[in-house]
C-alpha positions as CSV (number, residue, x, y, z in Angstrom):
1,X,-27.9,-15.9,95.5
2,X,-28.1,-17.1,92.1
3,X,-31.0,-15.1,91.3
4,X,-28.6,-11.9,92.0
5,X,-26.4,-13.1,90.0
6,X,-28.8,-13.1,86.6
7,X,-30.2,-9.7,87.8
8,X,-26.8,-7.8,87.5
9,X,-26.0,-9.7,84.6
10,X,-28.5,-8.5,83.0
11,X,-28.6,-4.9,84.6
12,X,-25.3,-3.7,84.1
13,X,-25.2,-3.9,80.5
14,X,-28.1,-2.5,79.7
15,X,-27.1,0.3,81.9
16,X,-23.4,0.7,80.3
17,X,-25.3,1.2,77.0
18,X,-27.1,4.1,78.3
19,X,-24.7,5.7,79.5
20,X,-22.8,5.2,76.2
21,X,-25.9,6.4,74.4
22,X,-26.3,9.3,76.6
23,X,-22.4,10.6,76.5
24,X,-22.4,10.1,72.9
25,X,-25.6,12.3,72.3
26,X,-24.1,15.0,74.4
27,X,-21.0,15.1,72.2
28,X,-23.1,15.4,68.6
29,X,-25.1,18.1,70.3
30,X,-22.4,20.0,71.6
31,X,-20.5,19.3,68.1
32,X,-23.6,20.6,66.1
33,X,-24.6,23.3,68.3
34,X,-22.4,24.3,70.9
35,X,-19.1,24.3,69.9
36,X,-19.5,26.3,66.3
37,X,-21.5,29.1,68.3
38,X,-17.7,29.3,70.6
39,X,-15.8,29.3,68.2
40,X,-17.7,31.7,66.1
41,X,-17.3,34.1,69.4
42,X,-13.2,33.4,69.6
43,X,-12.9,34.3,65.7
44,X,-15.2,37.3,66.5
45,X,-12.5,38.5,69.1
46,X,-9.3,37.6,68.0
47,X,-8.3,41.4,66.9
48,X,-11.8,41.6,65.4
49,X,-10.8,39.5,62.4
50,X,-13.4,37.2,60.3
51,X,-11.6,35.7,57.8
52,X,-8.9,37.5,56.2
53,X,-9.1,41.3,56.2
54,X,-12.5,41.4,58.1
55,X,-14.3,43.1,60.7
56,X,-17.7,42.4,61.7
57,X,-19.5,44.7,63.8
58,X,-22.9,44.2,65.5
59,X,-25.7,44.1,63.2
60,X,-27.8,46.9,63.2
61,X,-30.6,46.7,61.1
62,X,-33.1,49.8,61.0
63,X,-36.7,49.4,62.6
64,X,-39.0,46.8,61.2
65,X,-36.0,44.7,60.0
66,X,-34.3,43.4,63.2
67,X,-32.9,40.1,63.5
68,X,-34.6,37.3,65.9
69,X,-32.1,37.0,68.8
70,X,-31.3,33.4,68.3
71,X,-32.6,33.2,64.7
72,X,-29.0,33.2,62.7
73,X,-31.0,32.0,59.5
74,X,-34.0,34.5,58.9
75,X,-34.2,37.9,59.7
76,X,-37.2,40.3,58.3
77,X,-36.9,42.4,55.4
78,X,-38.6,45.8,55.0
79,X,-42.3,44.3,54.1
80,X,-42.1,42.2,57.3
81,X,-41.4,39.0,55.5
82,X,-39.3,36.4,57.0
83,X,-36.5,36.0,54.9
84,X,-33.6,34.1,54.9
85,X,-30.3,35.2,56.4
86,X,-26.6,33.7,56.7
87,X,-24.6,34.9,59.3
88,X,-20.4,33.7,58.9
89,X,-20.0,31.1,61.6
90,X,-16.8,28.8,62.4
91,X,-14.5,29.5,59.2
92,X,-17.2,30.0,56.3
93,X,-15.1,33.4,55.3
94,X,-11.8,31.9,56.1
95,X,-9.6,31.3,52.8
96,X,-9.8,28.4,51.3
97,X,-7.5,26.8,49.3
98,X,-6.7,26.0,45.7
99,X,-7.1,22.8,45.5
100,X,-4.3,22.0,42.8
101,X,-1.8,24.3,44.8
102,X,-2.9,23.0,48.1
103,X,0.4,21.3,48.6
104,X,3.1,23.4,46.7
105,X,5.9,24.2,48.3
106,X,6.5,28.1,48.7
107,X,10.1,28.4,48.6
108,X,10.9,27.8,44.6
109,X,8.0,29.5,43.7
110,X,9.6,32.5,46.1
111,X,6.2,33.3,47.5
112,X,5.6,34.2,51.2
113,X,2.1,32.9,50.9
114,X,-0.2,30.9,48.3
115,X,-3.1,32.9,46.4
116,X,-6.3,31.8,48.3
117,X,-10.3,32.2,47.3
118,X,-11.5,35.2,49.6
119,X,-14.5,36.8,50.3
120,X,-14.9,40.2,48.5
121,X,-14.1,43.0,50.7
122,X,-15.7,45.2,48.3
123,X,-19.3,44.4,46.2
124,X,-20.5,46.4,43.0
125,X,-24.2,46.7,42.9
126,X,-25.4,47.7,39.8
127,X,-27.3,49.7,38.5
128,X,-27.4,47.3,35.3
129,X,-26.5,49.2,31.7
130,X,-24.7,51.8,33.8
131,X,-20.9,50.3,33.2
132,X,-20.1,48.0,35.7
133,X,-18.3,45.6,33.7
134,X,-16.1,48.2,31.8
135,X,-15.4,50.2,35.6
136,X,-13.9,46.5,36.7
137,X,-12.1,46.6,33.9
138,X,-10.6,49.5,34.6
139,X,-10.2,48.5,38.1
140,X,-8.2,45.2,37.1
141,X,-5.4,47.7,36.0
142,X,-4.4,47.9,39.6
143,X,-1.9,45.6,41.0
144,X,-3.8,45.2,44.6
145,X,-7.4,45.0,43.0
146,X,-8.9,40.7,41.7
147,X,-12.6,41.2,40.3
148,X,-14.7,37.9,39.5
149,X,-15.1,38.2,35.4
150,X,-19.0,36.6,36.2
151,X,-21.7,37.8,37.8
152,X,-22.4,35.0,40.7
153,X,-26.0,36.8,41.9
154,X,-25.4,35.2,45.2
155,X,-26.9,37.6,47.3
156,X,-30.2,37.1,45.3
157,X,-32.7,35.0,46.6
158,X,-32.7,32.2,43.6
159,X,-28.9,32.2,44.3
160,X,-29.2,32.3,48.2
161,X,-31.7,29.8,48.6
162,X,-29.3,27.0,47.1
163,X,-25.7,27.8,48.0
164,X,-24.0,28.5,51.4
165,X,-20.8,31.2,52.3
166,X,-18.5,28.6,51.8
167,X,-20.2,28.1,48.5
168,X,-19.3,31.9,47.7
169,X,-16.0,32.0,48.8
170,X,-14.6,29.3,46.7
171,X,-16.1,31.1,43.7
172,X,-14.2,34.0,44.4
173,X,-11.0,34.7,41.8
174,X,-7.8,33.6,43.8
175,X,-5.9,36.6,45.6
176,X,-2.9,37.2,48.3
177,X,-3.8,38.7,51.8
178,X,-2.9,42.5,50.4
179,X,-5.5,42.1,47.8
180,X,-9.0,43.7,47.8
181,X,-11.4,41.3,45.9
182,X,-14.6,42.8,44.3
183,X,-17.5,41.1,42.8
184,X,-20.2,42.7,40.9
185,X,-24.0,41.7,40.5
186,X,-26.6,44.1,39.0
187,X,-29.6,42.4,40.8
188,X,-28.4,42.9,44.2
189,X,-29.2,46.9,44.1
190,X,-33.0,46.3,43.1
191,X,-33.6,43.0,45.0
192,X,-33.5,44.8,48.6
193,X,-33.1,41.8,50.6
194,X,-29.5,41.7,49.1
195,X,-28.5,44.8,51.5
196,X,-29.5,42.7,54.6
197,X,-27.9,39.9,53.4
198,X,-24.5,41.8,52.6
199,X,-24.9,43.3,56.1
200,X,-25.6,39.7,57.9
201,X,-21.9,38.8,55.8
202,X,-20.0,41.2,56.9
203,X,-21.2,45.0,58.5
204,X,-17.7,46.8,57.4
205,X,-18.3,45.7,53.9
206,X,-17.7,48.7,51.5
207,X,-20.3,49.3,48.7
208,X,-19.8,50.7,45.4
209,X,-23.0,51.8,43.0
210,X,-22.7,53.1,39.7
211,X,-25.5,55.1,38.4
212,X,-26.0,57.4,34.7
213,X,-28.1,59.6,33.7
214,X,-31.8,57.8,34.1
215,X,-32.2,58.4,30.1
216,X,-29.1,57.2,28.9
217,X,-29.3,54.3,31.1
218,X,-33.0,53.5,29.6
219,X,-31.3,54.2,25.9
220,X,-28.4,51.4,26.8
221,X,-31.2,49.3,27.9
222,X,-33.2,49.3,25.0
223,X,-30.0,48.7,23.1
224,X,-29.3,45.8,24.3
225,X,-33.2,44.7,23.9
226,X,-33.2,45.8,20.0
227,X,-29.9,43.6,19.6
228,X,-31.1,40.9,21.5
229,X,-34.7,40.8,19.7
230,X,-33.1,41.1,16.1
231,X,-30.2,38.6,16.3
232,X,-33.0,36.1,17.0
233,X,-35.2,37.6,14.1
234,X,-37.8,39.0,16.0
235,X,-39.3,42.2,15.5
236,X,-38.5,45.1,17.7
237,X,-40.3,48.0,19.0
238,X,-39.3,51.1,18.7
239,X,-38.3,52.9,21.7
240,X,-41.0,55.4,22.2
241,X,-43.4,52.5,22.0
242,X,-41.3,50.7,24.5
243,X,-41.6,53.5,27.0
244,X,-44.6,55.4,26.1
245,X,-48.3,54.5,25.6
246,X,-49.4,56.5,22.8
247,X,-53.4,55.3,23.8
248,X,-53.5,56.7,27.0
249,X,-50.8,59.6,26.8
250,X,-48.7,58.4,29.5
251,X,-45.1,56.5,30.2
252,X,-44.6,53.4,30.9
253,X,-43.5,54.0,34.3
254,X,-44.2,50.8,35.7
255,X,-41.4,49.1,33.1
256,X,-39.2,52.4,33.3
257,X,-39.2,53.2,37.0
258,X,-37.9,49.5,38.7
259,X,-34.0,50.4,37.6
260,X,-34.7,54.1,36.4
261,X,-35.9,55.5,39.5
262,X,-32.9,55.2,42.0
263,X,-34.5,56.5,44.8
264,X,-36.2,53.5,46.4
265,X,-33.2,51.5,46.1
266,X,-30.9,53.8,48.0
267,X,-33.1,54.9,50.7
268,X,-33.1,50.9,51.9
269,X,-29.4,50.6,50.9
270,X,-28.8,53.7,53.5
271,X,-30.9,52.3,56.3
272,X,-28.4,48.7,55.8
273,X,-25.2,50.3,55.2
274,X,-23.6,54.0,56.4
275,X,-22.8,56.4,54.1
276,X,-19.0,56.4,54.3
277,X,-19.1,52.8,53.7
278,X,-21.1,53.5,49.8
279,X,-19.5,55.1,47.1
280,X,-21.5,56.6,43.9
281,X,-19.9,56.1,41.1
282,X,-20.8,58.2,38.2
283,X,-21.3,56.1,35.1
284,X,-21.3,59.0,32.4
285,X,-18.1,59.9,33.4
286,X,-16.6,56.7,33.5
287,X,-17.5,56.8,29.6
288,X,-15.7,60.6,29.1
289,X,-12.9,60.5,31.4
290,X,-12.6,56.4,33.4
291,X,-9.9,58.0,35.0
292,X,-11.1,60.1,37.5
293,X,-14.1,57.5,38.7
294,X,-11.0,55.0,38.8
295,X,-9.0,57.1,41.2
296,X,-12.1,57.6,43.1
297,X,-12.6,53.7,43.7
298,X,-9.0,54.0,44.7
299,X,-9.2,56.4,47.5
300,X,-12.6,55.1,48.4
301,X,-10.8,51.3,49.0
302,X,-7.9,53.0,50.9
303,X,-5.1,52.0,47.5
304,X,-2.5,54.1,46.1
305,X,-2.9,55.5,42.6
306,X,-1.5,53.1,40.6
307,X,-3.7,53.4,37.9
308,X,-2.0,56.4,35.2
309,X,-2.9,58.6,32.2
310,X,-0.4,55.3,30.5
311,X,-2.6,52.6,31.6
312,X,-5.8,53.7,29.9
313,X,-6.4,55.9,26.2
314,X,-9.3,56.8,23.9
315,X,-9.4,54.3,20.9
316,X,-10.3,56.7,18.2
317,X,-11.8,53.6,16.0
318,X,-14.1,52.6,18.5
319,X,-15.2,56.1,20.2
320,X,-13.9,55.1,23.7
321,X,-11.0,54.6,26.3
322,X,-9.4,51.1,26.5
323,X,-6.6,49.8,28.3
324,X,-2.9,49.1,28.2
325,X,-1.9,45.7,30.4
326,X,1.7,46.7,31.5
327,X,2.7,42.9,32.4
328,X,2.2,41.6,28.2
329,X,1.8,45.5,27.2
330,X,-0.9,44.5,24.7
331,X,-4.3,46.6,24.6
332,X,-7.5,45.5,26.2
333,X,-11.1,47.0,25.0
334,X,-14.3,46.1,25.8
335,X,-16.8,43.5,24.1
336,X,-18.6,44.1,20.6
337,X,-21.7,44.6,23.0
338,X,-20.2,47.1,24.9
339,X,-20.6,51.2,23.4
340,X,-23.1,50.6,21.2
341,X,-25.0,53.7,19.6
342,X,-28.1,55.3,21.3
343,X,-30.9,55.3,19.2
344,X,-31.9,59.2,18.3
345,X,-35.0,60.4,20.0
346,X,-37.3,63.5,18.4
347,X,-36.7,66.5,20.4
348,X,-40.2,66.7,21.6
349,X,-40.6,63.3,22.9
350,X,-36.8,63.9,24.4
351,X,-38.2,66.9,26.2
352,X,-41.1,64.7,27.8
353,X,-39.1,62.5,28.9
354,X,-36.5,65.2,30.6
355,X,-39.5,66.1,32.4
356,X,-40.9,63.1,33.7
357,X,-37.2,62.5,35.3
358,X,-36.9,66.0,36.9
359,X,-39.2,64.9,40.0
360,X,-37.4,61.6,40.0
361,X,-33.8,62.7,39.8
362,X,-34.1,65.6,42.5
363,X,-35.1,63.2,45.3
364,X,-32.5,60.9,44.7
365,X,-30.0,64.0,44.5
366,X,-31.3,64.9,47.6
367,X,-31.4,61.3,49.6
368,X,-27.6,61.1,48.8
369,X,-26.2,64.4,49.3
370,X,-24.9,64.3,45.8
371,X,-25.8,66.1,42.3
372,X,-25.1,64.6,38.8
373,X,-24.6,66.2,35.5
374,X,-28.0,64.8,34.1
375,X,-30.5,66.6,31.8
376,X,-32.8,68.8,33.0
């Protein structure tokens, strides 16, 4: 009898402890794994809102860039390398709150709601030297319209490796629920695994690209690389030399093409994105009449035109439009390094060049269904 008595003594609490173990595993697993994936589904069906303002379809990436089934972190991009992919689970595109408002109370302030970081319904790619800080400028003039003022790259993959959607949500300028937020980042129109990226974030996400005249964008960029080379006392080459090789006859299309050619860069955008979800904005007019590229944003983001002939005029001093802010009714222009002059180019060399674009421009023309008033 008594040697029972010492087995079960020593049985039964070893065996309570495994089943404490045991229940307490399954509740971590569930918690880690489980549970998120379920809730992910309900947010996915309530209504088909993610967040605030969001609907996420079914990914569909084109051939040779599908998603593993059960591989929410990596997809493959277009040279079949695994890359790395976030897909919103649980409440990463939820609002989150500012934290030094998080408890104010609504009803003095006479508020129905407190402004919350969102994730941008709308992204501006690029291309860079084209005008996408001066078109959010522009854009900023509209009452339902917060832009980020920095460019947060996130999409990129030194951005993307460190940061998660949370992460880029609370960077994200504080708006109300009938606000469209907009971020812009150049790199995320020539760094292709950007668009799956974007996708994997949200499918309905509307895309806007500004683009200029190949040469005038190459002129702004060498601009800004004469500036940058003499304010630090360096010496500068000139821009033919920059672009041409005078040993071998030939451009430098190696250095010229990555941003000038815009070809490459749409065709994947188009296989990521539909058509109606992209707009093409067109940079040189943004510079001769901002008006009509800002009323194109608007109908393109479903607004109203708020934006008037009274909200923007050309600054005779400083050869382009600026803006009027109707709430302080001050003006607002654009930086010192913004509208700079072009450097002249000889007429021969300017006719080469025309030339070596022709090819270039008429495919892109023709992968977008659109034609721009460029030289040819």
């Amino acid at each position: 009898m008594r040697s029972v008595k010492v087995y079960w003594s020593k049985v039964l609490p070893v065996s309570c402890l495994l089943i404490g173990l045991t229940a307490l595993t399954t509740v971590w697993v569930s918690s880690r794994f489980l549970f998120p994936r379920l809730l992910a589904s309900v947010d996915l069906m309530r209504t088909g809102v993610v967040g605030d303002g969001f609907t996420q379809n079914e990914a569909e990436f084109p051939d040779g860039m599908l998603p593993a089934l059960y591989a929410p972190r990596q997809t493959t991009n277009e040279n079949n390398q695994v890359i790395l992919i976030r897909r919103p689970k649980g409440k990463d595109l939820f609002p989150q709150p500012i934290e030094r408002i998080v408890n104010v109370s609504l009803t003095p302030l006479g508020l129905k709601e407190l402004p919350a970081h969102r994730p941008p319904q709308c992204i501006l790619l690029g291309f860079g030297k084209c005008g996408t800080s001066a078109l959010l400028e522009f854009l900023d003039l509209h009452p339902k319209i917060v832009s980020l003022e920095w460019e947060p790259d996130y999409f990129c993959e030194r951005m993307y490796q460190k940061y998660d959607l949370q992460w880029y949500v609370k960077k994200m300028p504080p708006s109300f629920s009938d606000q469209i937020t907009i971020e812009k980042s150049p790199c995320y129109i020539v760094e292709h695994d950007s668009h799956l990226r974007m996708h994997a974030m949200n499918s309905s996400l509307k895309v806007m690209v500004i683009v200029r005249d190949p040469i005038t964008r190459l002129l702004s960029e060498y601009g800004h690389y004469y500036a940058t080379e003499t304010y630090w006392g360096r010496p500068a080459m000139t821009f033919q030399e920059r672009v041409y090789n005078d040993r071998t006859g030939e451009f430098r299309a190696t250095q010229i093409l990555k941003v000038g050619n815009y070809t490459p860069h749409f065709e994947h955008l188009l296989k990521v994105f539909p058509r109606n979800q992209v707009l093409i904005v067109d940079g040189d007019k943004l510079v001769t009449d901002p008006l009509s590229q800002v009323r194109r944003v608007e109908t393109f983001l479903g607004l109203g035109h708020e934006v008037t002939e009274e909200d923007i005029y050309f600054d005779t001093a400083k050869g382009f439009y600026c803006m009027k802010v109707r709430l302080t009714g001050e003006t607002k222009c654009l930086g010192k390094s913004k509208g700079r002059e072009h450097v002249d180019i000889e007429p021969d060399f300017k006719r080469k060049l025309i030339d070596f674009f022709v090819p270039y421009n008429e495919k892109f023309f023709e992968i977008v269904g659109q034609r721009f008033d460029w030289l040819a």
